[in-house]
N, C-alpha and C positions, 0 to 999 in steps of 0.2 A: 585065631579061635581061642586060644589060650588064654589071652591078653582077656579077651571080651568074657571069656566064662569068671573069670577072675573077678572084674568089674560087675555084672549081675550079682556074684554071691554076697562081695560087699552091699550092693545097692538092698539087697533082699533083706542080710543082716542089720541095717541101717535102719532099714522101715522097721524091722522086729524091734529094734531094740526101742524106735519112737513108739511104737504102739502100747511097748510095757511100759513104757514110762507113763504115757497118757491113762493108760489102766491104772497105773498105781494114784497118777493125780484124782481120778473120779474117784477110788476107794479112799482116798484121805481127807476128807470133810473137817470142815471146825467141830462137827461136835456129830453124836450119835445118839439114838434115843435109848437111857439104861434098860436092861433086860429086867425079867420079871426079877431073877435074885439081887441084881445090884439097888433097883428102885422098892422091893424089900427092904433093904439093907440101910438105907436113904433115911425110911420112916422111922425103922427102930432106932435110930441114931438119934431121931431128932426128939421121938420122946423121951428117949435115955438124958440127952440135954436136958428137959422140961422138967426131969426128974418123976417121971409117970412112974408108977408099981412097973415091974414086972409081967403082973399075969394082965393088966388092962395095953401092958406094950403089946404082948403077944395075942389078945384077942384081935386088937387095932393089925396089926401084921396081917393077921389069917386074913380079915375082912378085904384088905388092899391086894393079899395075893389071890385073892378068888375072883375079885372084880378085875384083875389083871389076866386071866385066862380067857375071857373075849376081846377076839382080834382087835376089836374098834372101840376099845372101852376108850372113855375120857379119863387119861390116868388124872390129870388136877382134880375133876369132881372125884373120883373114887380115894384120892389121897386126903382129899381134905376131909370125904366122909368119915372117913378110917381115923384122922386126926379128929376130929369134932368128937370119936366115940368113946375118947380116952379124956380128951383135953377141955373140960369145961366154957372156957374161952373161947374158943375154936369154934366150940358147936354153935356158943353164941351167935357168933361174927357169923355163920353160916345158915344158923335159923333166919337171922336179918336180912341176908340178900337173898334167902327164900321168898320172906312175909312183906319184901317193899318196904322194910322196918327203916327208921334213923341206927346207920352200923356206928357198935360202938370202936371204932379205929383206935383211936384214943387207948382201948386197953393193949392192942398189941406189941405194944410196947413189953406188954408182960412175958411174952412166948419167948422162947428161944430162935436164936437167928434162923433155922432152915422152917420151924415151924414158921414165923413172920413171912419168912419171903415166901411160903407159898399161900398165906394169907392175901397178903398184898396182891401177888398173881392171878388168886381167885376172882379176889374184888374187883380188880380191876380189867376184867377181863369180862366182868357182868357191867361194868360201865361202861365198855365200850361199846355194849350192844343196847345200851341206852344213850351210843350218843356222847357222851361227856367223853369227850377226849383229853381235855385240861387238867380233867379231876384221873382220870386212869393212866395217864403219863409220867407223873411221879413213880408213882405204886409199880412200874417198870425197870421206871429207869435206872436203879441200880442192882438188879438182877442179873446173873452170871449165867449164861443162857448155856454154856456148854456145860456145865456141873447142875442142872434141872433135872427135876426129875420128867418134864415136858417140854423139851427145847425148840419144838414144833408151834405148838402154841402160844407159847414167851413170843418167840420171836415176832412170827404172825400180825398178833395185838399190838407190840408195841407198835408193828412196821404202820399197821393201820392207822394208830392217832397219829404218830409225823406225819403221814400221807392225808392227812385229813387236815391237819395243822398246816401244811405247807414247810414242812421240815424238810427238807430236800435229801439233803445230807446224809442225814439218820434216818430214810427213811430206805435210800440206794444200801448203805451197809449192812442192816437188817433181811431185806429181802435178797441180796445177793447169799449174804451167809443164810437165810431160808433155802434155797434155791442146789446151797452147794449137795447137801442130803435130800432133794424134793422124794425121792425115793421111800424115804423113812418118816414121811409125814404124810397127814392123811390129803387127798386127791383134791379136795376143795379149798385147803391151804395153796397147794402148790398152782393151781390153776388163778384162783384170786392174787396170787403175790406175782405171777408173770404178766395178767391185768395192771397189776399196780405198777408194776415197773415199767410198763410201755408211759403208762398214763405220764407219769412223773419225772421221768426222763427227760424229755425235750423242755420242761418247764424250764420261763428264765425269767429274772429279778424282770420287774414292773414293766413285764409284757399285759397286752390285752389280755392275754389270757391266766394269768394270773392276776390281774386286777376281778375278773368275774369267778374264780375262785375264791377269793376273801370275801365277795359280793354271797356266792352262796353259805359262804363258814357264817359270816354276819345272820345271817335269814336262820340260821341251825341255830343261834345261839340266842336269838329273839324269840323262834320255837320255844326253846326250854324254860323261856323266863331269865335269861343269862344279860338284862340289860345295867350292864355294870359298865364301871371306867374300861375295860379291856375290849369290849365292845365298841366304845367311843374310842377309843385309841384308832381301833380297827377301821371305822366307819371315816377319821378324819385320814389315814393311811392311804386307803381308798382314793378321798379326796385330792390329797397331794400327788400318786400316783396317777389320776387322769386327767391333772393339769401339767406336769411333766409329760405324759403322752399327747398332749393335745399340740405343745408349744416344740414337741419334737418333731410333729408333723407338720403345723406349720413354717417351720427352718425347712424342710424338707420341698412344700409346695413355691416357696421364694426362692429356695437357692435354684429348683427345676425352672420357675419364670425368668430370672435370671437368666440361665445355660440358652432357652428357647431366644430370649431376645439379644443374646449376644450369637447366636444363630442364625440367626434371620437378619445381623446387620452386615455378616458375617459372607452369608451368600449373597445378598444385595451388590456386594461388590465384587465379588467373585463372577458376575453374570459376563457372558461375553457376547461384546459389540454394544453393551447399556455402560451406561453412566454410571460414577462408582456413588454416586449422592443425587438425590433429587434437585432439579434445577430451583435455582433463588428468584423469586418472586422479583428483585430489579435487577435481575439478570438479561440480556437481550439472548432469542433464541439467536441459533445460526442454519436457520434454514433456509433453502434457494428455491420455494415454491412463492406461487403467487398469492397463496392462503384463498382462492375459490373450491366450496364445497356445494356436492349436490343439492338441489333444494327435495326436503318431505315432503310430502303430501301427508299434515294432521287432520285431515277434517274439521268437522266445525273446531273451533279453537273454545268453544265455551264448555265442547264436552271431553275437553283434554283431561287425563287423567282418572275418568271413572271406567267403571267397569259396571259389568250388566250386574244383577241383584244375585242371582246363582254362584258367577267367578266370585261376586267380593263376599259372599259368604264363605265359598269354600277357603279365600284367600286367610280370610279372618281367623276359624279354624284353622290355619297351619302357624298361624302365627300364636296364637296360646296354646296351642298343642302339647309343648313341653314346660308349659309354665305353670308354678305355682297356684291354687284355685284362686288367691286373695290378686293377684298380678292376673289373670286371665280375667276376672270382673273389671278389676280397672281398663283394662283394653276395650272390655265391649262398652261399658258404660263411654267410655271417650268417643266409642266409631258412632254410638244412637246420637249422644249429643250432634257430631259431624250431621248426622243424617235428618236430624230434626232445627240443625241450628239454618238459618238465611244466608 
């Protein structure tokens, strides 16, 4: 009894101590989304780089921490609001992807790096929802998604163009590191990026099913007016792809005919009390019969081999039955001719 209370207290402590540890793995995420003081903190830095006055930092601040006090705010639009209300530039770039303008990109170069990057964030994150994944994929991809001040939506967007790109790779590390805080992101993120990850998962290099993926990226990129070399690239990609699947399939149905008739000669001789090969044509049999066979009764001999008009129809019908329409005409036209010729 001893022995066994013993052994339970370890088994019980063993479990406690797996369960903290796996509590501590769920509370330790790549990254968390900054609180209202620290994503404060964020802005004013980044005007203070740009070199903003003072009192236009701290109006831009008030503006972001007031849009930060409802739960479900979009901290990127309210940041870059807040940035646009200080930073001429910025407003710019943010009146443009309001008014459907040509953005001037080109100037941001001018902002300071934490302003840029959430420049680039915005924009690109208004292009995803038009679709252009080619063009919002750069404007991601060097973006540090644990030091954002929205590390929800970085991640999200970019996970969507891989996944819409056929990025395999980059699209499993994004939504895993989405996934690892779904908690702290809002509910149509995390429900869309566990879709995406079922989706994308099983995909494998120049399967069927990634060949009609390309086939629908093609048709999106004809949508937008996107007929460029990248297109053509894609469209001949395609091409090569379902002739490597075609000629894999046929290796596939020869080496099966193949196995089937090494099978079949296989049992042929295997039969017991038969012959392991078909007898040779100036071979003598060896049989001890006297080779008399019953006599038929054919009837008339001139009405050998017809049948009445009802059997040889229905006969007819089973024999194009399963045939081609162009192949089931040639049969009937052959039987009229039979039925019409002398």
């Amino acid at each position: 009894m001893v022995r066994w209370g013993c052994l339970t207290t370890c088994w019980f402590l063993a479990i406690g101590s797996v369960m903290a540890a796996s509590d501590s793995l769920e509370r330790e995420a790549e990254w968390q989304t900054p609180d209202r003081g620290v994503a404060t903190a964020m802005l004013r830095d980044a005007l203070q780089q740009q070199n903003v006055s003072s009192q236009l930092t701290e109006q831009a601040t008030e503006l972001f921490a007031a849009a930060l006090e409802t739960p479900a705010a979009d901290r990127l639009e309210a940041f870059m609001l807040a940035a646009a209300h200080a930073v001429p530039t910025v407003d710019e770039i943010y009146q443009a992807t309001a008014s459907d303008q040509p953005l001037p990109m080109d100037k941001r170069n001018k902002l300071s790096t934490p302003l840029r990057t959430i420049v680039e964030a915005y924009v690109g994150r208004d292009l995803v929802r038009e679709r252009l994944f080619d063009e919002a994929l750069p404007l991601f991809a060097e973006i540090e998604f644990k030091t954002f001040v929205d590390p929800a939506t970085l991640l999200f967007h970019r996970a969507a163009c891989n996944h819409a790109l056929l990025n395999k790779e980059q699209t499993l590390e994004d939504l895993r590191a989405l996934l690892e805080n779904d908690q702290d992101c809002p509910v149509r993120y995390a429900r869309t990026a566990k879709l995406m990850l079922a989706d994308i998962k099983p995909l494998k290099e120049d399967s069927l099913d990634e060949i009609s993926r390309l086939m629908s990226d093609v048709e999106r990129r004809l949508d937008l007016g996107r007929a460029n070399e990248k297109v053509q690239d894609q469209e001949q990609a395609i091409i090569d792809k379902l002739s490597k699947l075609i000629d894999k399939i046929e290796k596939q149905q020869q080496q099966q005919q193949q196995q089937q008739q090494q099978s079949g000669s296989k049992g042929g001789q295997g039969s017991q009390g038969g012959q392991s090969q078909p007898m040779q044509d100036s071979q003598a049999a060896g049989g001890s019969g006297n080779g008399d066979v019953d006599q038929r009764d054919l009837g008339n001999r001139n009405d050998w081999g017809k049948l009445p008009p009802a059997e040889r129809q229905e006969a007819l019908q089973k024999i194009g039955r399963d045939l081609p329409t162009h192949y089931r005409d040639a049969i009937e036209a052959y039987f009229r001719k039979l039925a019409t010729d002398k």
